[in-house]
N, C-alpha and C positions, 0 to 999 in steps of 0.2 A: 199492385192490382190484385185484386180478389174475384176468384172464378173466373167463368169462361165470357168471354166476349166475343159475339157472334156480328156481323154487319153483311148487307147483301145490299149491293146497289147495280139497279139494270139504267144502262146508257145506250147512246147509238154509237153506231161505231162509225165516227167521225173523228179525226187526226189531232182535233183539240178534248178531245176526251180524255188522251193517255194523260195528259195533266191530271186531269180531276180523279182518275186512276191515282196515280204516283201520290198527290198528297193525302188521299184517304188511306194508301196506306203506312205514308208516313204518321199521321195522326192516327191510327190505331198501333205501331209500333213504338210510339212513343209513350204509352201507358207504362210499360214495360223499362229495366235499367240495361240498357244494352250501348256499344259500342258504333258512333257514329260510323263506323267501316261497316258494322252490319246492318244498320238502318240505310246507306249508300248501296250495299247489294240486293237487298231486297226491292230496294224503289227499282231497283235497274232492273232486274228479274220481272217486275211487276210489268215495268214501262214496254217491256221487249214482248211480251206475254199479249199484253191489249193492244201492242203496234203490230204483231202479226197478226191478229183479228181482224185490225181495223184495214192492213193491206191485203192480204191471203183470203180470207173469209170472204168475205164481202168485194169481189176485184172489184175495179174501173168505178163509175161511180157509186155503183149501189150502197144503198144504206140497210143496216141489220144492226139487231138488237146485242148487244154483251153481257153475259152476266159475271159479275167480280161478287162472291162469295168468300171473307176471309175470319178466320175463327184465329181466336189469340187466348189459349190458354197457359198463364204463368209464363214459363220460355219458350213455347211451342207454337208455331204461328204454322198455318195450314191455309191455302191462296188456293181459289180456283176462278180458272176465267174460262167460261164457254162461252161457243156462237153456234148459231143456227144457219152456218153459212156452206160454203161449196165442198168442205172438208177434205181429208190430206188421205191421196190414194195410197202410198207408199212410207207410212211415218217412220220405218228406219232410215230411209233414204232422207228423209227431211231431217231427222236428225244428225244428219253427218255435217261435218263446219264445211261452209261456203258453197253449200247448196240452196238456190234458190228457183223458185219458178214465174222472178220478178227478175226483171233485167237493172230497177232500181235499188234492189236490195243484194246485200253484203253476203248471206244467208247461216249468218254468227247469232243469231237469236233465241236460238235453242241451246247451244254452246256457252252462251253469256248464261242462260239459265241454268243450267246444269253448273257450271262454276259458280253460283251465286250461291245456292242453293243446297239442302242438305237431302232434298228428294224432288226429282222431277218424276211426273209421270204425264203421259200424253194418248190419248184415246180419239178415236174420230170414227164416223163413218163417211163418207162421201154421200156425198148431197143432201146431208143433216145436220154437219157441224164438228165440233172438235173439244174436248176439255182438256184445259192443263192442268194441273195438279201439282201445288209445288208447297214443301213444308221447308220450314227453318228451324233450328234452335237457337237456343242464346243463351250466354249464360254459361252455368252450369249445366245447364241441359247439352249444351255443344260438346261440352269434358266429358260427357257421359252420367253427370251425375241423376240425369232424371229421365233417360232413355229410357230405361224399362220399365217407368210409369208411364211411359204416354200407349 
């Protein structure tokens, strides 16, 4: 791959959506020579990222809009999904394992992310939305060889 590849794709956040999530960006990481374990963490990170969106953002039935913004340069993949939805009062608490404010959920989704992941970050404000922020290496990039270029 040569240079930077940038792709932005806005969806509704509807349950069949984490699909078309997961394979775009599995076809954006496949430009790249990386290791099927790291192409399986990242779809997972991706998938867990736009399934709390699509269940947390947006409770009960409502529908709202996602936005998946993901840049791939060389070994450095950078993922951001927001929503415009009810956002998260307390995000250290949400980020603790098996917290949830869904009686259907597990509340390991941010925990899967942060294990997947070589940087999470998470921003919200309540009753405007929430961005996650998550980058990866690969590569040589992961050994360190090109950290201090990015």
């Amino acid at each position: 791959m040569s240079g930077v590849n940038e792709i932005k794709l806005e969806f509704k956040s509807k349950a069949d959506n984490v699909a078309i999530a997961r394979s775009l960006i599995a076809a954006v990481v496949a430009q790249v020579d990386v290791r099927l374990s790291e192409l399986e963490e990242i779809k997972l990170a991706v998938s867990e990222a736009v399934t709390n969106a699509v269940i947390h953002a947006y409770p009960g039935a409502e529908i709202g809009l996602i936005i998946m913004t993901v840049r791939l340069d060389r070994m450095f993949l950078a993922v951001k999904i927001e929503d415009f939805g009810c956002g998260i009062a307390d995000i250290r608490r949400a980020l603790e394992p098996g917290v949830s404010d869904n009686d259907e959920s597990m509340g390991l989704g941010f925990s899967f992310m942060q294990a997947m992941t070589d940087r999470l970050e998470v921003s919200s404000t309540v009753g405007e939305g929430t961005i996650v922020y998550m980058e990866k290496l690969f590569g040589e990039a992961a050994a360190g060889g090109l950290a201090d270029e990015q």
